[in-house]
C-alpha positions, 0 to 999 in steps of 0.5 A, spaced: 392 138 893 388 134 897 389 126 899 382 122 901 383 114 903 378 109 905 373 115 904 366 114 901 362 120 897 355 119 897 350 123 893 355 129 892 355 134 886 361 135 882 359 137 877 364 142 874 369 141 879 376 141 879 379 135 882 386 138 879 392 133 883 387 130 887 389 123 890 384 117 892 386 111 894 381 106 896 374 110 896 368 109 894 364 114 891 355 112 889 351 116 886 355 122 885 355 128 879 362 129 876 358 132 870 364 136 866 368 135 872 376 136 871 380 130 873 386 132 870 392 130 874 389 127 880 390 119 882 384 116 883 387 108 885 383 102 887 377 106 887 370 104 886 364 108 883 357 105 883 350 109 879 355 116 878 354 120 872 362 122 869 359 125 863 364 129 859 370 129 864 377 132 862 382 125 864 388 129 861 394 125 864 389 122 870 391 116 873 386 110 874 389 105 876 384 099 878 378 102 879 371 100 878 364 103 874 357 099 876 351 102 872 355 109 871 355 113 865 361 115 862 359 119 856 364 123 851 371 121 854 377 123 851 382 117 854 387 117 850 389 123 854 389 120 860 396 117 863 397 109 861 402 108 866 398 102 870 392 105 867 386 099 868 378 099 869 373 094 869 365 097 867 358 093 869 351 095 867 354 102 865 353 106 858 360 108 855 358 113 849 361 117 844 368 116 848 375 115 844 380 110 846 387 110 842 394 107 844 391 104 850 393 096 853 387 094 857 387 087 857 383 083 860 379 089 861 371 087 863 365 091 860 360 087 862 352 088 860 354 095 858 351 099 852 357 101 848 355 107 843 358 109 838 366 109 841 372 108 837 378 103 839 384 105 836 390 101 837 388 099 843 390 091 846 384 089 849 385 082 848 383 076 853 377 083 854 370 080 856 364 084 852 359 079 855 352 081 854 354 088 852 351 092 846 356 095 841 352 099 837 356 104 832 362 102 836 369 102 832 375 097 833 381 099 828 387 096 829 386 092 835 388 086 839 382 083 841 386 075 841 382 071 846 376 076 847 369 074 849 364 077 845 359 072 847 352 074 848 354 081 845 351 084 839 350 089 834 357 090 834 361 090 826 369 091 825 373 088 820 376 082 822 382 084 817 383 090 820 383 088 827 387 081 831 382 076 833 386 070 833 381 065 839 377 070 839 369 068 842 363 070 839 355 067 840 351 065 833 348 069 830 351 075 832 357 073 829 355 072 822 355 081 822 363 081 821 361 078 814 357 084 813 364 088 809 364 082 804 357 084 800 354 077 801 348 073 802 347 068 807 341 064 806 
């Protein structure tokens, strides 16, 4: 088991590496490959990563608490394997696709100007979350807490507002108007 503080990884390849029990604190990683990388048990908190690929990672109960994702990409994740004791992330300009997030609480969490493709939210408490100018598309919400979330200036984003709490919510027009598409209606 290895300890890093306050230390910065630039340009460096983990790509398949196991970081098994590993813990970070305050560390700043850019442009590294964690490609298939195993994050199993390792700590990772108040770190940052910027222009990284974190594609496919192994997160099974990996703790991340307080990190930031700048231009990342982040693709096939598993997070409901990952521990949800203090787990919490905020993502800008980053590409999240075909990840799976169930029974977390995430409030107030940012994905700012993210593509979020094909992602699934289970039973995940996003409320007060900010989706501001991200793309959502192929992404599905079931039985979320998205009270008070911003989805302004985001789009290609469908759920089913039955399905999903989304009491003070806030969304943009016309965009808005795809929560009606489940009704089978038209709209002149």
């Amino acid at each position: 088991m290895s300890d890093y503080s306050e230390q910065t990884f630039t340009s460096q390849d983990f790509t398949e590496a196991s970081l098994r029990g590993h813990y970070y604190d305050e560390c700043h990683f850019a442009n590294c490959d964690f490609t298939n990388a195993d994050f199993g048990q390792a700590s990772f908190e108040n770190c940052s990563f910027e222009n990284c690929n974190l594609n496919t990672v192994k997160v099974i109960n990996a703790k991340w608490q307080d990190l930031s994702f700048k231009a990342c990409r982040l693709s096939g994740i598993d997070f409901e394997d990952i521990s949800k004791m203090l787990f919490s992330v905020s993502f800008e300009n980053c590409q999240l696709s075909y990840s799976h997030f169930k029974d977390l609480k995430i409030p107030k969490t940012r994905f700012l100007n993210c593509e979020i493709k094909e992602c699934d939210f289970v039973e995940v408490d996003l409320s007060g979350s900010f989706f501001t100018g991200s793309s959502l598309v192929g992404s599905n919400f079931e039985r979320c807490n998205l009270s008070k979330a911003d989805f302004r200036n985001a789009h290609g984003y469908a759920f089913d507002p039955w399905n999903n709490q989304i009491k003070k919510a806030r969304f943009s027009s016309p965009e808005v108007l795809t929560l009606l598409n489940q009704f089978d209606i038209e709209i002149d």
